[in-house]
N, CA, C and O atoms as a MOPAC input file, in Angstrom:
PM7 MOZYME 1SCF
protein

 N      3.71500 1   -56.15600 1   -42.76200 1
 C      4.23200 1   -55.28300 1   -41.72100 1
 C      4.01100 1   -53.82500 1   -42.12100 1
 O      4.31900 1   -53.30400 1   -43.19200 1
 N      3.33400 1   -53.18100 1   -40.90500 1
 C      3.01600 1   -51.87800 1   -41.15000 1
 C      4.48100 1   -50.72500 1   -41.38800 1
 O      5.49600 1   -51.10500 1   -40.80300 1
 N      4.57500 1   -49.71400 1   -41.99800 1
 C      5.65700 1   -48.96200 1   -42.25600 1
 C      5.31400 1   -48.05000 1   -41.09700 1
 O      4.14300 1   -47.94500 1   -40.73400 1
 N      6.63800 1   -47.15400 1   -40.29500 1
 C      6.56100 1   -46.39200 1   -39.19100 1
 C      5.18900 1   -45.20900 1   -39.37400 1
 O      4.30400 1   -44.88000 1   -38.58500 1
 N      5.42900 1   -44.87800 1   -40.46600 1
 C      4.91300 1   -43.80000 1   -41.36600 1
 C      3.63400 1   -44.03200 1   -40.93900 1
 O      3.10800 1   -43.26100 1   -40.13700 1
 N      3.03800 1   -45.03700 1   -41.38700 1
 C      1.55300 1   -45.65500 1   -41.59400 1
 C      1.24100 1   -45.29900 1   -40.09400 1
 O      0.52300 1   -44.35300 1   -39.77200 1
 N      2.01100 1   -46.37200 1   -38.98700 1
 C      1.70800 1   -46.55300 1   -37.84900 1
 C      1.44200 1   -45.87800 1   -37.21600 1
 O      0.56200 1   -46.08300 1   -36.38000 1
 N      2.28400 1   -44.41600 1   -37.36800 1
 C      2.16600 1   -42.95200 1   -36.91800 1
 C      0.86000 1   -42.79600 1   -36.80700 1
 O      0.11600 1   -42.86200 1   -35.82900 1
 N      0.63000 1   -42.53400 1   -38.16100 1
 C     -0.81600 1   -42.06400 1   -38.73300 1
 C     -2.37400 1   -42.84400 1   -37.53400 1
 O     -3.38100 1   -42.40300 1   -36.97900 1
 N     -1.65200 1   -44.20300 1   -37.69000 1
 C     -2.74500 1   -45.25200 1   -37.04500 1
 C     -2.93500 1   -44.81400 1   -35.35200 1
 O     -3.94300 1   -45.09500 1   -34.70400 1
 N     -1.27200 1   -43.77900 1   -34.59200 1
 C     -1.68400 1   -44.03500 1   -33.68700 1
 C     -2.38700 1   -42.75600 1   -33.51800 1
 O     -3.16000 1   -42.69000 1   -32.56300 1
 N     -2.21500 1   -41.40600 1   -34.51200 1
 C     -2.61500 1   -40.55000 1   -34.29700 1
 C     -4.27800 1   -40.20200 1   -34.37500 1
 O     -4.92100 1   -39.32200 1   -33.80300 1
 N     -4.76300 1   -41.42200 1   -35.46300 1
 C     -5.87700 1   -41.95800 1   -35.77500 1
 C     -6.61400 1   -42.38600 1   -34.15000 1
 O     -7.70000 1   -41.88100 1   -33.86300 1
 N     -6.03900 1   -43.17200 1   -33.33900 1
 C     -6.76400 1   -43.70700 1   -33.15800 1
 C     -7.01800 1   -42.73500 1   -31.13400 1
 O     -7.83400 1   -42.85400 1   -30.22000 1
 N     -5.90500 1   -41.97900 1   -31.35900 1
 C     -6.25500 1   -40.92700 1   -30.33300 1
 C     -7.29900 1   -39.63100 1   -30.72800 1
 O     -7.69500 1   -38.88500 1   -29.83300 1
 N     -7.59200 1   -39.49000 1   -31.74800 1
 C     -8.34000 1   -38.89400 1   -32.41500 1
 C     -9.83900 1   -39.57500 1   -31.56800 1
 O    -10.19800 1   -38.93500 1   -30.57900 1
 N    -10.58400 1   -40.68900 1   -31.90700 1
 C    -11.06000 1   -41.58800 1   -32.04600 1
 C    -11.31200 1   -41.62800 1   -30.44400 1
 O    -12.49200 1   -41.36800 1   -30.20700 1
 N    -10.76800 1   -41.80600 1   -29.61000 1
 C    -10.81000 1   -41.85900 1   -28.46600 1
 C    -10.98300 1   -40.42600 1   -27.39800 1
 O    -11.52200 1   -40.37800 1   -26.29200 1
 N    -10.45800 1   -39.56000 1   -28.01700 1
 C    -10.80900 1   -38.28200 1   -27.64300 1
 C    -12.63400 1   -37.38300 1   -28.07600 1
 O    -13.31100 1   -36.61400 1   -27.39300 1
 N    -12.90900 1   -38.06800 1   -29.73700 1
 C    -14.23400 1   -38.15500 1   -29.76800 1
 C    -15.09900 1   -39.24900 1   -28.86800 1
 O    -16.25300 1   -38.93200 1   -28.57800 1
 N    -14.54900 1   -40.60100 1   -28.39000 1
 C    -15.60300 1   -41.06600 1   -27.68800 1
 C    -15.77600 1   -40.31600 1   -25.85400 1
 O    -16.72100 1   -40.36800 1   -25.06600 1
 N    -14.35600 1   -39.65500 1   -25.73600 1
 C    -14.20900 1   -39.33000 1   -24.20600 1
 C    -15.32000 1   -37.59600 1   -24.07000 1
 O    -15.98600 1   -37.25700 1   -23.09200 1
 N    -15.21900 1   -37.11500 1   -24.90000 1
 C    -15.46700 1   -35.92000 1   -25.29500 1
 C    -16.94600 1   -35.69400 1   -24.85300 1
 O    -17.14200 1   -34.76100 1   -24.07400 1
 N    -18.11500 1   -36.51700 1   -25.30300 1
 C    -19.09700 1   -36.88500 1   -24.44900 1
 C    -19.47000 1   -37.34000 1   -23.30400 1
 O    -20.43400 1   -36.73300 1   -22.83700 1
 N    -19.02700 1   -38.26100 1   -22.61800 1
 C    -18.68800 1   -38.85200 1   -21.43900 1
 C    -18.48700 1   -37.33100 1   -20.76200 1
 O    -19.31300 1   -36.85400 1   -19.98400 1
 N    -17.50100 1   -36.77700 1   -21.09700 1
 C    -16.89500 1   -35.78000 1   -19.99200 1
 C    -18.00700 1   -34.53800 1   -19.96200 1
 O    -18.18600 1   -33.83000 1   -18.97100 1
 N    -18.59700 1   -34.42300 1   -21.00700 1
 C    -19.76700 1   -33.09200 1   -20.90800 1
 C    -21.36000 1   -33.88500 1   -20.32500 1
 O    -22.22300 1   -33.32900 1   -19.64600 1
 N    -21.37400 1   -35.13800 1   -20.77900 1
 C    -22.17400 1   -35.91200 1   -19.89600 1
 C    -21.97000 1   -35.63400 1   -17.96000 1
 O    -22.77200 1   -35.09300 1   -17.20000 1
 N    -21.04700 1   -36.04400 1   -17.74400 1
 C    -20.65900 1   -36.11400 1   -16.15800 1
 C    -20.70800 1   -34.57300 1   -15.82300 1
 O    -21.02000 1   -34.37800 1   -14.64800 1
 N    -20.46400 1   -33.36500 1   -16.59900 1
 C    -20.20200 1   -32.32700 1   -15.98100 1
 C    -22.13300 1   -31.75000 1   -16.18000 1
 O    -22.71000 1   -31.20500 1   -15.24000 1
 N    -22.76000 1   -31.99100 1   -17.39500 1
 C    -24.35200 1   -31.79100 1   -16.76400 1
 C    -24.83000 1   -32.59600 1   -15.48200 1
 O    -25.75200 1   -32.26200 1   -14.73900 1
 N    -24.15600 1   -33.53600 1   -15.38600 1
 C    -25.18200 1   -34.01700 1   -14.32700 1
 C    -24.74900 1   -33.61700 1   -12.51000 1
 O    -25.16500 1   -33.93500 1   -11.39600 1
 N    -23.69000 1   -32.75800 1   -13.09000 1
 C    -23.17400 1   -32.45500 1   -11.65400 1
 C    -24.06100 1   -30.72800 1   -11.67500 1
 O    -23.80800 1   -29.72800 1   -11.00200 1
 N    -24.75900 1   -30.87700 1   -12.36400 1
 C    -25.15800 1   -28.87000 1   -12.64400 1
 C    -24.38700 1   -28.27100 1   -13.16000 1
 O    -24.40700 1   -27.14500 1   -12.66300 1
 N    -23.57000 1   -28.35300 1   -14.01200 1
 C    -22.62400 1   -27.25100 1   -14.65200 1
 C    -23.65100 1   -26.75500 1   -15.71800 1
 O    -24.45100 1   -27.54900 1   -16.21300 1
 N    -23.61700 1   -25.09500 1   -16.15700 1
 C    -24.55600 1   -25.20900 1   -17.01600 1
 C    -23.69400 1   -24.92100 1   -18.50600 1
 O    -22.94700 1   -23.94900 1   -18.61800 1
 N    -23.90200 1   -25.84300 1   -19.54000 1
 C    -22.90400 1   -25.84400 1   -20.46800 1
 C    -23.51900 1   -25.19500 1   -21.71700 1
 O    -24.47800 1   -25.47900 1   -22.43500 1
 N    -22.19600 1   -23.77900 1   -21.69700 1
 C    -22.41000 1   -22.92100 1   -22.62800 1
 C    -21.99100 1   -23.64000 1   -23.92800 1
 O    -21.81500 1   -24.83900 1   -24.14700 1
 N    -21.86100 1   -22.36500 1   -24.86900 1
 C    -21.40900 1   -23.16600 1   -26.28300 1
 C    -19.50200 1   -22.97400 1   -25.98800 1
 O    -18.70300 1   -23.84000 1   -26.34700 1
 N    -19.07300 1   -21.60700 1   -25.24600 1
 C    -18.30100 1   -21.47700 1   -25.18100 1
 C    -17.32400 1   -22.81900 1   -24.19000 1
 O    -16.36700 1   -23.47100 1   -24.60800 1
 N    -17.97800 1   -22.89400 1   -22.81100 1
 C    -17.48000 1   -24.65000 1   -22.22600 1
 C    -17.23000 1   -25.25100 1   -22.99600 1
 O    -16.03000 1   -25.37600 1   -23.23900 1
 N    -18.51600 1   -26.18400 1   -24.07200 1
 C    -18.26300 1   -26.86500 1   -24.50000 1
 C    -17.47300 1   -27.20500 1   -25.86400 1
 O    -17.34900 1   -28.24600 1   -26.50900 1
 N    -17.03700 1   -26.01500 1   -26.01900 1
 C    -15.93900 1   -26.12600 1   -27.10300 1
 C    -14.50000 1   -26.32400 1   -26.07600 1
 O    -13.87200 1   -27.35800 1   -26.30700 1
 N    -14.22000 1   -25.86700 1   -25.52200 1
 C    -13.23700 1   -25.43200 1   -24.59600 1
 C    -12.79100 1   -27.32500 1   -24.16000 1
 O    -11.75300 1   -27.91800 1   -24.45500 1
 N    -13.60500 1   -27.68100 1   -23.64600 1
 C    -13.38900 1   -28.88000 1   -23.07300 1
 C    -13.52900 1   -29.92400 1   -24.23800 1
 O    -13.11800 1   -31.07100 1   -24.06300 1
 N    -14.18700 1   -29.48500 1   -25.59700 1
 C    -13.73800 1   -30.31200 1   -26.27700 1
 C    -12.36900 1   -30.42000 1   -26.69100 1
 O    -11.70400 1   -31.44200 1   -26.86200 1
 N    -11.98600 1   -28.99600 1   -26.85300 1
 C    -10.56600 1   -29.29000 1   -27.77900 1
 C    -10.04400 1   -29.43300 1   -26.42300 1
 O     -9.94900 1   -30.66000 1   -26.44400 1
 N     -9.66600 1   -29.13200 1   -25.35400 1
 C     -8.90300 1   -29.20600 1   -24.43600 1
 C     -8.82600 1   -31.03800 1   -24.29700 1
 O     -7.88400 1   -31.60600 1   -23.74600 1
 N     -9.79400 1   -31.63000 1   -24.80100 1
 C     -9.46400 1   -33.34500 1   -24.09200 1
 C     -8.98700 1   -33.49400 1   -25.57400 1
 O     -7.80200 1   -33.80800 1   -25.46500 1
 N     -9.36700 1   -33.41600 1   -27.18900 1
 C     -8.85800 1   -33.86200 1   -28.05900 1
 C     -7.77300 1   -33.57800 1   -28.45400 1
 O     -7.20700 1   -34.36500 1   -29.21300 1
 N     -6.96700 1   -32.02800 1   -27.95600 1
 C     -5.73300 1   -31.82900 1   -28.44100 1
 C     -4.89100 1   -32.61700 1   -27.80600 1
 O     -4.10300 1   -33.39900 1   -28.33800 1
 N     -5.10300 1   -32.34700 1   -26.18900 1
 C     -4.74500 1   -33.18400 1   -25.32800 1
 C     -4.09000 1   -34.62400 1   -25.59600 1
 O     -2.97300 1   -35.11000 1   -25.42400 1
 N     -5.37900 1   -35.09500 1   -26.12400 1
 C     -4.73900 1   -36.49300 1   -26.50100 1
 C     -4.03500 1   -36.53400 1   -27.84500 1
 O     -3.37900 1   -37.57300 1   -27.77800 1
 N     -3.87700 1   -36.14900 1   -28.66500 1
 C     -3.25600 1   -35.37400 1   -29.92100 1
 C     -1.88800 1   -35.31600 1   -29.38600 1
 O     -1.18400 1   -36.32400 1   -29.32900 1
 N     -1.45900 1   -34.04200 1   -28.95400 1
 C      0.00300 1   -34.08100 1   -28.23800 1
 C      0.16400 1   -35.06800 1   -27.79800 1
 O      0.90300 1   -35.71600 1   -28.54000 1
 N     -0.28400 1   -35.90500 1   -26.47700 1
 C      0.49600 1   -37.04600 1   -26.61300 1
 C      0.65400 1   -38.34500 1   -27.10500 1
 O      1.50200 1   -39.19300 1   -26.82600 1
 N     -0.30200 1   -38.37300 1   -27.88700 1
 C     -0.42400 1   -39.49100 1   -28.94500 1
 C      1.07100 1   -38.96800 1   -30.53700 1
 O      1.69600 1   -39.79200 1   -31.20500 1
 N      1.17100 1   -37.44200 1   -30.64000 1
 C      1.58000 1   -37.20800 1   -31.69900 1
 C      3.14900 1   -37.47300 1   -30.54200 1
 O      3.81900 1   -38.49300 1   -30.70000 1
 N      3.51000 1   -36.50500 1   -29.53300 1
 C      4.80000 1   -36.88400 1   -28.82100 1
 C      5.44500 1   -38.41400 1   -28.85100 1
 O      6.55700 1   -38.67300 1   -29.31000 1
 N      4.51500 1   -39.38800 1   -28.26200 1
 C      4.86700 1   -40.81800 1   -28.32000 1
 C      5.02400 1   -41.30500 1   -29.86700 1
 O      5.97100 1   -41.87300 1   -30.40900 1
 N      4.33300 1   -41.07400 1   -30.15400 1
 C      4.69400 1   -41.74200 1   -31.77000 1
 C      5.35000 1   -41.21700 1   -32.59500 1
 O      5.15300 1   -41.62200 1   -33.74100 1
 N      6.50900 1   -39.99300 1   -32.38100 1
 C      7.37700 1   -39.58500 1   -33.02200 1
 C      8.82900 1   -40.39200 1   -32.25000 1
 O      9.68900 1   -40.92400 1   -32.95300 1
 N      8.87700 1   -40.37800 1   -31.37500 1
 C      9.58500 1   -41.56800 1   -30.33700 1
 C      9.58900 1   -42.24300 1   -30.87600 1
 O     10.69300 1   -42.20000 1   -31.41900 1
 N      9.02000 1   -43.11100 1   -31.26900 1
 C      8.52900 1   -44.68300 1   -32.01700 1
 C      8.92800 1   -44.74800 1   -33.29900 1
 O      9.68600 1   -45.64300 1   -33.67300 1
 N      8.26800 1   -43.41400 1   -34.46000 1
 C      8.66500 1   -43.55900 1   -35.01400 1
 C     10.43500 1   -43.29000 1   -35.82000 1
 O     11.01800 1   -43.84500 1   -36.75100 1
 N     10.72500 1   -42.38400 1   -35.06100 1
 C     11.84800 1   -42.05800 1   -35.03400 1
 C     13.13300 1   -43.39400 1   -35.40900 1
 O     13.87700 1   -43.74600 1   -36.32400 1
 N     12.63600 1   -43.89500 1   -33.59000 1
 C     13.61000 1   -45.82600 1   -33.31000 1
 C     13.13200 1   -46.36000 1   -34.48200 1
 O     14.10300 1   -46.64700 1   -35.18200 1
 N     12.09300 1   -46.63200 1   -35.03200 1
 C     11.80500 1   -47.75800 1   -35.74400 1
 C     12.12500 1   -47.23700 1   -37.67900 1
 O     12.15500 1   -47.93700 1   -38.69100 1
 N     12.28700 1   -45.92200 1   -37.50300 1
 C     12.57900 1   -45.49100 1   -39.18300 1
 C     14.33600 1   -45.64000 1   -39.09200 1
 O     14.88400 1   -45.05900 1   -40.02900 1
 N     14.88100 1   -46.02900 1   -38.53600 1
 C     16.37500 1   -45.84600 1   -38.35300 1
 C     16.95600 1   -44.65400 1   -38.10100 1
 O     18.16500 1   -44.76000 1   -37.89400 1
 N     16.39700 1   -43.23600 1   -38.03000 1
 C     16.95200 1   -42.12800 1   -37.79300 1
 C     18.38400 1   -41.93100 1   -36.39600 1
 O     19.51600 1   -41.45000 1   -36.34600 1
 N     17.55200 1   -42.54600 1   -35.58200 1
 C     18.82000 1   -42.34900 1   -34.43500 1
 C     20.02300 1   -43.46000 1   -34.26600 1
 O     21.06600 1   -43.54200 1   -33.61700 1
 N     19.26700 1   -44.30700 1   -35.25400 1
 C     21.09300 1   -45.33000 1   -35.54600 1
 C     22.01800 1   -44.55200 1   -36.28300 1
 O     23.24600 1   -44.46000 1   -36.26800 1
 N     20.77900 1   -43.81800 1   -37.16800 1
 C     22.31200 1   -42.90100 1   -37.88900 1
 C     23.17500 1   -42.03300 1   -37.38100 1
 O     24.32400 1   -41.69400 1   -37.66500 1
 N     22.38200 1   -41.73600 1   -36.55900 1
 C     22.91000 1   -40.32600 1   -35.61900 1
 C     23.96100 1   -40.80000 1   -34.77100 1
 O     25.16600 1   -40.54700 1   -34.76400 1
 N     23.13400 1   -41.66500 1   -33.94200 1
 C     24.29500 1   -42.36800 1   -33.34400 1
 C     25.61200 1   -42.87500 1   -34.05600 1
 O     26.58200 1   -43.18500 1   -33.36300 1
 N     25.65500 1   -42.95900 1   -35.41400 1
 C     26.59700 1   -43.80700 1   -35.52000 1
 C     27.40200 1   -42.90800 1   -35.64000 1
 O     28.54700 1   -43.04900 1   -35.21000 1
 N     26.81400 1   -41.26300 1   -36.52800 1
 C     27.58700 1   -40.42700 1   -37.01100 1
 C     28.43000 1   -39.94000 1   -35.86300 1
 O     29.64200 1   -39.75400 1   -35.96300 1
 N     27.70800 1   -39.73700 1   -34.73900 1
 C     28.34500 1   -39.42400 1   -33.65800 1
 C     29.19500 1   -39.83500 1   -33.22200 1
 O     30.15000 1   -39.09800 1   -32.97600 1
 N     29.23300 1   -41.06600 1   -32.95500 1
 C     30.28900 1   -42.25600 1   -32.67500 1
 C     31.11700 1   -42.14500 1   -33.35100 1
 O     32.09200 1   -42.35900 1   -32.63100 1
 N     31.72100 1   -41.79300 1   -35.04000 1
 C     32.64000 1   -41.79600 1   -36.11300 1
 C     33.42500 1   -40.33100 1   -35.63600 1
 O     34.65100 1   -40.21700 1   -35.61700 1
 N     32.40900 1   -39.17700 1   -35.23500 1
 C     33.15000 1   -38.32700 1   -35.17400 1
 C     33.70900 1   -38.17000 1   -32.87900 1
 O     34.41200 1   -37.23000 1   -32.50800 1
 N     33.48500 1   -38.63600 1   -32.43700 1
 C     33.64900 1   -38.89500 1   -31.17300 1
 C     33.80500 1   -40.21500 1   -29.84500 1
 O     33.41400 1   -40.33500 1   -28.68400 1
 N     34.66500 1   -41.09900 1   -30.89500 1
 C     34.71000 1   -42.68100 1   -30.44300 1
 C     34.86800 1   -42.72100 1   -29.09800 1
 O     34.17800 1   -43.56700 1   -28.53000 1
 N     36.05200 1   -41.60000 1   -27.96600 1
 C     35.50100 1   -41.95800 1   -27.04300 1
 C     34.17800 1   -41.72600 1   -25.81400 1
 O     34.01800 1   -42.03400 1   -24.63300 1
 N     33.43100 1   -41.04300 1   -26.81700 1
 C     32.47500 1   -40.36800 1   -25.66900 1
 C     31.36500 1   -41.85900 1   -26.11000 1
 O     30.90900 1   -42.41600 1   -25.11100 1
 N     31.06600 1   -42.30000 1   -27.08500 1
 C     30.21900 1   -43.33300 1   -28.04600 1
 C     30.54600 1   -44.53500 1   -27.61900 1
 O     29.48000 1   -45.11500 1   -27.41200 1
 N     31.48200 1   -45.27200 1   -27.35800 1
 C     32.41800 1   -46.37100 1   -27.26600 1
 C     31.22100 1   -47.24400 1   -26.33200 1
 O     30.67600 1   -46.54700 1   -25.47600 1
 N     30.91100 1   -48.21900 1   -26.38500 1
 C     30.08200 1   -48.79300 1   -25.96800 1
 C     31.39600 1   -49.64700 1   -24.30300 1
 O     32.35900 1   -50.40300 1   -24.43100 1
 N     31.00900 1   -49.27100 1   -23.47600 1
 C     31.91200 1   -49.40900 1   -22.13100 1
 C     30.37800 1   -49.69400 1   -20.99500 1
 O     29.22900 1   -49.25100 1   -21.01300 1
 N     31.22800 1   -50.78200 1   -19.97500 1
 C     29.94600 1   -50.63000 1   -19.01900 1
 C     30.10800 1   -49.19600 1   -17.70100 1
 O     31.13000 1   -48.52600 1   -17.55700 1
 N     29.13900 1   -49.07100 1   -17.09700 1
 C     29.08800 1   -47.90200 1   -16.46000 1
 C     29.47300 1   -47.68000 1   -15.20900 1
 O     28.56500 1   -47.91600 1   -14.41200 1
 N     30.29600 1   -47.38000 1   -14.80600 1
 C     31.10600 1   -47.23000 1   -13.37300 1
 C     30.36400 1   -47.32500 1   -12.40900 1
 O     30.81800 1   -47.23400 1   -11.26900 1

């Protein structure tokens, strides 16, 4: 079993990875429509699709990893110790 840590890495890896295969594709489709692609475009639209996917590959997998490292059980619990009735597990009106 992979550690959160690792997984992170794997998903940040693998948006990486996917932003280099999209990265072509997308300067592909924009020559063939006539765009004429400077050096300046094509930096622009590179990082613009790889950060792109970066942020939300890095956003989601801090989510993930967060739940799955135990961080917000603690929180929660601490919370709960210092505020039982706001925490109190009750169903919802």
């Amino acid at each position: 079993m992979q550690t959160p840590a690792r997984r992170f890495r794997v998903l940040l890896l693998s948006a990486l990875a996917t932003g280099g295969a999209v990265v072509p594709l997308a300067l592909w489709y924009l020559s063939s429509e006539g765009v004429s692609l400077t050096l300046h475009l094509v930096l622009a639209i590179s990082l613009a699709i790889v950060l792109s996917l970066l942020l939300a590959a890095g956003l989601m997998g801090l989510v993930f990893f967060s739940a799955e490292s135990g961080h917000d059980q603690r929180v929660a619990d601490e919370n709960a110790a210092h505020e039982p009735e706001v925490w109190r597990d009750s169903p919802i009106d």
